[in-house]
N, CA, C and O atoms as a GROMACS GRO file, in nm:
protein
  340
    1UNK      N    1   5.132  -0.555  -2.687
    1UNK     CA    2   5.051  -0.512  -2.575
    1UNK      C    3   4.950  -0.624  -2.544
    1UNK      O    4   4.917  -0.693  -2.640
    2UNK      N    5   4.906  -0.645  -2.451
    2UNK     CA    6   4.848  -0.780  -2.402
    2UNK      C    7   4.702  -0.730  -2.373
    2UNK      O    8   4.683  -0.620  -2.321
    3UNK      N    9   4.610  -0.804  -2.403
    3UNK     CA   10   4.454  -0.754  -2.408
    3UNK      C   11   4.439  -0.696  -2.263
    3UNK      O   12   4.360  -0.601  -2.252
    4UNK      N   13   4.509  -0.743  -2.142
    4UNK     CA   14   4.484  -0.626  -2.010
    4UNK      C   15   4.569  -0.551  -2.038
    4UNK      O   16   4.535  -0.490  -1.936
    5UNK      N   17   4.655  -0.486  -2.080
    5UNK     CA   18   4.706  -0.366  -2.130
    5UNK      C   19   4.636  -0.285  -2.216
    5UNK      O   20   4.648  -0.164  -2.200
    6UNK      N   21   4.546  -0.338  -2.330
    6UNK     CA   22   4.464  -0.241  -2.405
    6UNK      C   23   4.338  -0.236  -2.352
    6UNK      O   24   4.261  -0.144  -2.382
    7UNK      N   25   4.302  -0.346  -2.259
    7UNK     CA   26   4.153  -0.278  -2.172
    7UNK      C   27   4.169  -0.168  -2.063
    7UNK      O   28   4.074  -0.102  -2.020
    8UNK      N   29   4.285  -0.156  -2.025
    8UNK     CA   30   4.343  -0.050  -1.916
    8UNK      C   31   4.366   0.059  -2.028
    8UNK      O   32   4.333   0.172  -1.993
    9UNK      N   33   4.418   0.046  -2.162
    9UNK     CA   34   4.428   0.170  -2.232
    9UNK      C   35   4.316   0.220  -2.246
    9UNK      O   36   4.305   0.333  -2.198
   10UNK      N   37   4.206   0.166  -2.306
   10UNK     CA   38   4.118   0.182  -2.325
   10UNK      C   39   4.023   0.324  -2.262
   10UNK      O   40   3.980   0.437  -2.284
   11UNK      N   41   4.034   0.223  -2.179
   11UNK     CA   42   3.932   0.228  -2.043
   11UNK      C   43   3.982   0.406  -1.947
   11UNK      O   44   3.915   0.494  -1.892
   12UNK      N   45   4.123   0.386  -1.969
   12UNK     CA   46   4.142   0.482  -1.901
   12UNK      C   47   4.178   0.633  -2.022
   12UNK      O   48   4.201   0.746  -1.978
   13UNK      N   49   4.176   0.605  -2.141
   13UNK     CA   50   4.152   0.746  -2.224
   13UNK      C   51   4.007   0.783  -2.210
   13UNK      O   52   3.973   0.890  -2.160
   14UNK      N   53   3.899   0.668  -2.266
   14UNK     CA   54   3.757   0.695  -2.244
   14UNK      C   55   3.752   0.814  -2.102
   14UNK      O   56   3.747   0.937  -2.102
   15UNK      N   57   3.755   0.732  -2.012
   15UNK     CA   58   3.629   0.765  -1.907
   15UNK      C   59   3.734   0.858  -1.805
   15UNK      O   60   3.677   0.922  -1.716
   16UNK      N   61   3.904   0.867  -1.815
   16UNK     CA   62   3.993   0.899  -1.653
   16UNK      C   63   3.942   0.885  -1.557
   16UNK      O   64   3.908   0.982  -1.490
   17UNK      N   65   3.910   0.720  -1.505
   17UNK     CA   66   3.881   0.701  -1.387
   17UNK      C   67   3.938   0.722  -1.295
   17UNK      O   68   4.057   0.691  -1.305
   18UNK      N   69   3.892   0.790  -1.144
   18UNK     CA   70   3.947   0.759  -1.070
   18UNK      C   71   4.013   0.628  -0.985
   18UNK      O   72   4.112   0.629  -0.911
   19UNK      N   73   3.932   0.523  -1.020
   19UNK     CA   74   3.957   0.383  -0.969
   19UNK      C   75   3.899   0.274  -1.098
   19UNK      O   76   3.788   0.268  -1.150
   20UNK      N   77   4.016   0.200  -1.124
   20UNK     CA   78   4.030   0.066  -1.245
   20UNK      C   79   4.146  -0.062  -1.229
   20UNK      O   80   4.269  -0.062  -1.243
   21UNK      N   81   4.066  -0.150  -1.199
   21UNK     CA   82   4.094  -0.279  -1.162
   21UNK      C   83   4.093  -0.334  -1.290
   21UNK      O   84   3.985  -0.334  -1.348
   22UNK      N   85   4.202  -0.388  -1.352
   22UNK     CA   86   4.135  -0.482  -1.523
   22UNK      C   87   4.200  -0.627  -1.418
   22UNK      O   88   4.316  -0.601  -1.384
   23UNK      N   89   4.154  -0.758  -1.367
   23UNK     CA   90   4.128  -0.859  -1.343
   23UNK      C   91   4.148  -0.992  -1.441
   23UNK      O   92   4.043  -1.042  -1.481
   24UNK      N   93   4.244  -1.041  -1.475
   24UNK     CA   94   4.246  -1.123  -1.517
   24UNK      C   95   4.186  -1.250  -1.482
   24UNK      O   96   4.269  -1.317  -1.421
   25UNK      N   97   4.060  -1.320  -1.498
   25UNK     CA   98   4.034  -1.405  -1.423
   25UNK      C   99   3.981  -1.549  -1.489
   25UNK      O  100   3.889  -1.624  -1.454
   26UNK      N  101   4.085  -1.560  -1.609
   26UNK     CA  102   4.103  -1.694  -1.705
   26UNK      C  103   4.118  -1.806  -1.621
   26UNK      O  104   4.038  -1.900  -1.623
   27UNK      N  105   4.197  -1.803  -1.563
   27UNK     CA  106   4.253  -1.993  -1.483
   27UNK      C  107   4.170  -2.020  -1.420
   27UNK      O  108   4.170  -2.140  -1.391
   28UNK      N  109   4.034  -1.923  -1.352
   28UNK     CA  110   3.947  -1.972  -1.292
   28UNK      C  111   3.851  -2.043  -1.389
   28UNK      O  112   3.740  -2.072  -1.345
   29UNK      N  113   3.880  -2.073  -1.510
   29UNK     CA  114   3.735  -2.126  -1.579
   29UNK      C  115   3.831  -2.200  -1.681
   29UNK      O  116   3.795  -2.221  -1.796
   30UNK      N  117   3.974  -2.245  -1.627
   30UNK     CA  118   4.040  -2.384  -1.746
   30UNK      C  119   3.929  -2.466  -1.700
   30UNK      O  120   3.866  -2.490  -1.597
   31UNK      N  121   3.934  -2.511  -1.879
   31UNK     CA  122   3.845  -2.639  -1.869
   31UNK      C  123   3.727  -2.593  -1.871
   31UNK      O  124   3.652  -2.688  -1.897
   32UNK      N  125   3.674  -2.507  -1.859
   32UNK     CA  126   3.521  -2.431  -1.933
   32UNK      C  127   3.530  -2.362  -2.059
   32UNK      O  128   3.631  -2.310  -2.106
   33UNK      N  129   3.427  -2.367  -2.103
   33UNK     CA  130   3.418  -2.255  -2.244
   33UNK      C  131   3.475  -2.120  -2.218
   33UNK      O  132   3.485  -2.037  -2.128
   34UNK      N  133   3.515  -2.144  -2.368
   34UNK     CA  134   3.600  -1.983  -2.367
   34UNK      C  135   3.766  -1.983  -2.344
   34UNK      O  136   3.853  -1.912  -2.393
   35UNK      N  137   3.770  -2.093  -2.247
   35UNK     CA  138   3.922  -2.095  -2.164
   35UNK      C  139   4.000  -2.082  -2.274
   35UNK      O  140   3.951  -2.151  -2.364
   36UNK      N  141   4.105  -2.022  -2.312
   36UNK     CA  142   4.235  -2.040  -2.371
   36UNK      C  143   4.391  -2.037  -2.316
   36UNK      O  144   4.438  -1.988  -2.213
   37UNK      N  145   4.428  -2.081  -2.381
   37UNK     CA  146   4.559  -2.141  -2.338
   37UNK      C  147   4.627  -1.977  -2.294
   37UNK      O  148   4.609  -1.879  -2.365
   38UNK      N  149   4.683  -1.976  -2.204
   38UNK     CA  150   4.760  -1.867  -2.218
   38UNK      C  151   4.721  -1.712  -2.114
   38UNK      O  152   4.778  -1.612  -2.073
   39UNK      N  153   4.551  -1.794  -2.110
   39UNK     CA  154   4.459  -1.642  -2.032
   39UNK      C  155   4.388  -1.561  -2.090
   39UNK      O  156   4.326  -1.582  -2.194
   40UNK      N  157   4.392  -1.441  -2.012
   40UNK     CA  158   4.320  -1.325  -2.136
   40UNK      C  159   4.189  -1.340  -2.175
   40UNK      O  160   4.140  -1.245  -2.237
   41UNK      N  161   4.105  -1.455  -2.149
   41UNK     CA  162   3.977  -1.421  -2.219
   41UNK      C  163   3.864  -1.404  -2.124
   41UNK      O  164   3.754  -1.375  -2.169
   42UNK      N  165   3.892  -1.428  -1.948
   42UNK     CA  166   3.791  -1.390  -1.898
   42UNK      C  167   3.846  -1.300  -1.794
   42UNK      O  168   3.938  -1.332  -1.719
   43UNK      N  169   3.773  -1.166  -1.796
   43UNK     CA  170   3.814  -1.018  -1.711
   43UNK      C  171   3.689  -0.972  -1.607
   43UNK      O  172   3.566  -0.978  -1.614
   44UNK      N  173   3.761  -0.933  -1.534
   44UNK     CA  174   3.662  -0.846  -1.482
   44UNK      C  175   3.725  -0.719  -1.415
   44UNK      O  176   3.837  -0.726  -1.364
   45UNK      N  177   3.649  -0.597  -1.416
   45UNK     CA  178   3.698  -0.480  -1.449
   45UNK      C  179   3.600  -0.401  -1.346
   45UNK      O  180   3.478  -0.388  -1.354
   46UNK      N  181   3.690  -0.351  -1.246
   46UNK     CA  182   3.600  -0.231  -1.140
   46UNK      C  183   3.639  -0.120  -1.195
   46UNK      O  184   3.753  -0.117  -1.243
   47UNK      N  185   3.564  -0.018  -1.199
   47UNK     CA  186   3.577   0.147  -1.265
   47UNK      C  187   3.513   0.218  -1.216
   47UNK      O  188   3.391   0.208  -1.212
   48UNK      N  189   3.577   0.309  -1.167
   48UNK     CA  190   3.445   0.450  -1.109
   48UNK      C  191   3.552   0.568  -1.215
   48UNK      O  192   3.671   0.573  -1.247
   49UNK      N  193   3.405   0.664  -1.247
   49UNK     CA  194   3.491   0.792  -1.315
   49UNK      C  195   3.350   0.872  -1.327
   49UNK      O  196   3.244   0.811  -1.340
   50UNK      N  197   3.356   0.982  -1.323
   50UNK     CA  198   3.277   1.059  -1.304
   50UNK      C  199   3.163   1.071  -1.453
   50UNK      O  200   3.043   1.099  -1.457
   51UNK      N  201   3.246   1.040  -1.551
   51UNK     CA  202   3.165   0.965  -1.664
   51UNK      C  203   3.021   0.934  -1.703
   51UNK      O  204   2.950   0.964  -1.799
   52UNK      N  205   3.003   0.843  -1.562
   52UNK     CA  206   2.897   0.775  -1.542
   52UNK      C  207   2.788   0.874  -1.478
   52UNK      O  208   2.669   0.861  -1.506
   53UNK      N  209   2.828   0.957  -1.405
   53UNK     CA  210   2.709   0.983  -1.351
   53UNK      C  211   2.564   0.997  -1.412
   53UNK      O  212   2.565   1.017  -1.534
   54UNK      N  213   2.441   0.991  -1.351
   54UNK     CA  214   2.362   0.964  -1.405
   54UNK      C  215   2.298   0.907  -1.554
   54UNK      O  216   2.205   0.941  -1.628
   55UNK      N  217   2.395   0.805  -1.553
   55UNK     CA  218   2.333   0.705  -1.676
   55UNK      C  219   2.353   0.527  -1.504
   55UNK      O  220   2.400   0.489  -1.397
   56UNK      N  221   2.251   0.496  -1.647
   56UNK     CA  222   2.190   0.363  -1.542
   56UNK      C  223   2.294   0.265  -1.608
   56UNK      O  224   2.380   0.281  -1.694
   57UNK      N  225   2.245   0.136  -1.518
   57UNK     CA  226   2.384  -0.005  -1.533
   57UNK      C  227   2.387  -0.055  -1.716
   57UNK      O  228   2.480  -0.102  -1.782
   58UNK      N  229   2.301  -0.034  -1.741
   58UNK     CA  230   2.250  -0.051  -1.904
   58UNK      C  231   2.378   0.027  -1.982
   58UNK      O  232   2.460  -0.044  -2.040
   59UNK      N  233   2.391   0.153  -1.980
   59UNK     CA  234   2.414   0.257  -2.030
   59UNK      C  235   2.585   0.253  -2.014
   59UNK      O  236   2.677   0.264  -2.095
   60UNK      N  237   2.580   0.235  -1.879
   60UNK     CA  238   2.742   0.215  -1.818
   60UNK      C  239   2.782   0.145  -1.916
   60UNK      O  240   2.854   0.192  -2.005
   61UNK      N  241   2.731  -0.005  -1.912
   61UNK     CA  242   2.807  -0.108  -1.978
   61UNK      C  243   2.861  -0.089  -2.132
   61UNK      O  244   2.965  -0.104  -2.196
   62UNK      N  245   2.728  -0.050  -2.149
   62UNK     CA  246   2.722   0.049  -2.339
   62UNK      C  247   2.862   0.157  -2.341
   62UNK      O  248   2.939   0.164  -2.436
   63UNK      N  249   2.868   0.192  -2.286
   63UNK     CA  250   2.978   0.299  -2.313
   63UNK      C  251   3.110   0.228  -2.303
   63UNK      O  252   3.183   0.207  -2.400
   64UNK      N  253   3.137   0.189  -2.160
   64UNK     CA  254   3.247   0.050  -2.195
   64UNK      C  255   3.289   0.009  -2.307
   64UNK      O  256   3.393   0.036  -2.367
   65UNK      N  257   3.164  -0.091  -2.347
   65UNK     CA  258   3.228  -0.200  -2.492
   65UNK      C  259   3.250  -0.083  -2.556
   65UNK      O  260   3.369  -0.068  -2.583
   66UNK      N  261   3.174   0.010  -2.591
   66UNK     CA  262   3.188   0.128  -2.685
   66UNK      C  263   3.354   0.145  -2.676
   66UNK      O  264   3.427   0.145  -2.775
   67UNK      N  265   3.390   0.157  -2.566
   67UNK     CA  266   3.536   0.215  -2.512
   67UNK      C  267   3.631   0.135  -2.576
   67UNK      O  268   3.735   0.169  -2.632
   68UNK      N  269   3.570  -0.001  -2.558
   68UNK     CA  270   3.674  -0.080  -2.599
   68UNK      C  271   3.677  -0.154  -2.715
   68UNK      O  272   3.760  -0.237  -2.752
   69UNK      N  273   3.527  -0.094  -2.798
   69UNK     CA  274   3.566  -0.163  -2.921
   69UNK      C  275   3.547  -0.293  -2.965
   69UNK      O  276   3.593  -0.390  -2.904
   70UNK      N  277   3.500  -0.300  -3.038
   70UNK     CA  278   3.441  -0.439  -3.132
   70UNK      C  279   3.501  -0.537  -3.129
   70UNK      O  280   3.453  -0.642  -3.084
   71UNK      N  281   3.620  -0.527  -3.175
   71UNK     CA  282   3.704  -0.559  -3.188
   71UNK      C  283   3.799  -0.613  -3.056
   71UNK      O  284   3.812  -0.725  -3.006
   72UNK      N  285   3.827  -0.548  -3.040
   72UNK     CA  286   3.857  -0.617  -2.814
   72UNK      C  287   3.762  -0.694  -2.746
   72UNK      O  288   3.773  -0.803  -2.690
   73UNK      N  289   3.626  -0.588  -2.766
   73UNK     CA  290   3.506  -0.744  -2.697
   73UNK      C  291   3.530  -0.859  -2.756
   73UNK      O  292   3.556  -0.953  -2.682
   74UNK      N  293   3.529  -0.881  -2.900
   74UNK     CA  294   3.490  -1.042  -2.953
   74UNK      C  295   3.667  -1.101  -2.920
   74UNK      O  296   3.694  -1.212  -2.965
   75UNK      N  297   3.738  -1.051  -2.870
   75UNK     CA  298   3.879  -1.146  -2.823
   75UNK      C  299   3.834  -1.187  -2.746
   75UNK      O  300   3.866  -1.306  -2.741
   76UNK      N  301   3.724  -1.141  -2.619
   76UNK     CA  302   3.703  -1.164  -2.504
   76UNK      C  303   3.559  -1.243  -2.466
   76UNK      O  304   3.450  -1.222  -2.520
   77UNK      N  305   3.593  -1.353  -2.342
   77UNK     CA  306   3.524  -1.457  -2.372
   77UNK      C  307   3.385  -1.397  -2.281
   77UNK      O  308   3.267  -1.398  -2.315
   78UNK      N  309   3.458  -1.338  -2.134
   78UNK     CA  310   3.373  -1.285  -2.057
   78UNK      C  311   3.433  -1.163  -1.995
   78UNK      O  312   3.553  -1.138  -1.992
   79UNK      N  313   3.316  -1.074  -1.934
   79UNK     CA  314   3.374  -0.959  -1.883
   79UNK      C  315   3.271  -0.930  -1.815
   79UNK      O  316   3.154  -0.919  -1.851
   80UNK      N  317   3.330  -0.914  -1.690
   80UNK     CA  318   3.230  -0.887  -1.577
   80UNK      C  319   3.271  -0.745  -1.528
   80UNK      O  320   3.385  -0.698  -1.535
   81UNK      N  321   3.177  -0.692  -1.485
   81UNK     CA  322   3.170  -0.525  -1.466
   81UNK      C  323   3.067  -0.477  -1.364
   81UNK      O  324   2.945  -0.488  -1.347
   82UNK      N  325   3.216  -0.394  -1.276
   82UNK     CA  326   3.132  -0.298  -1.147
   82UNK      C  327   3.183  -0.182  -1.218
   82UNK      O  328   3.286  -0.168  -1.285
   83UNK      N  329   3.055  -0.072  -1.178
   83UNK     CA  330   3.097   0.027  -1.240
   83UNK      C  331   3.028   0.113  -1.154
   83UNK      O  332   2.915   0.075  -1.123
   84UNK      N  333   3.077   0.252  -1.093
   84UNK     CA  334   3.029   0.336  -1.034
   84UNK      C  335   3.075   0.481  -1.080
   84UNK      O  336   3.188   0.492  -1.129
   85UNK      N  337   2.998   0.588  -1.066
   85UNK     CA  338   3.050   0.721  -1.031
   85UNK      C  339   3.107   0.821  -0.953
   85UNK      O  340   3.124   0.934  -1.000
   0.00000   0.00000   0.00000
């Protein structure tokens, strides 16, 4: 399973969003830190799920990594995040 396959697993047992984008967006930063051969280490991820409601952008994000685990964040170089309710 490929790290956007287990951030989409993830992501979508946690929270059943209605709307989730997992973004692969590695080739934009070959040749910067982080880059690895192959992809996968920089994401960015739109999510709305009812989840969220009333917790703030702090809190959102917290629950996320939570979602995805220690272990999945430190594979990952960057992860950028919209997140709504």
């Amino acid at each position: 399973m490929t790290r956007t396959q287990r951030i989409e697993a993830r992501l979508r047992d946690a929270f059943q969003p209605r709307l989730l984008e997992v973004v692969d967006e590695s080739e934009r930063h070959r040749g910067h830190a982080g880059y690895q051969d192959g992809g996968e280490s920089h994401f960015h991820v739109t999510i709305a799920a009812d989840a969220f409601a009333g917790l703030n952008r702090i809190a959102r994000h917290r629950a996320i990594h939570a979602a995805l685990g220690k272990e999945l964040v430190a594979e990952i170089h960057a992860l950028g995040l919209s997140v709504s309710d």
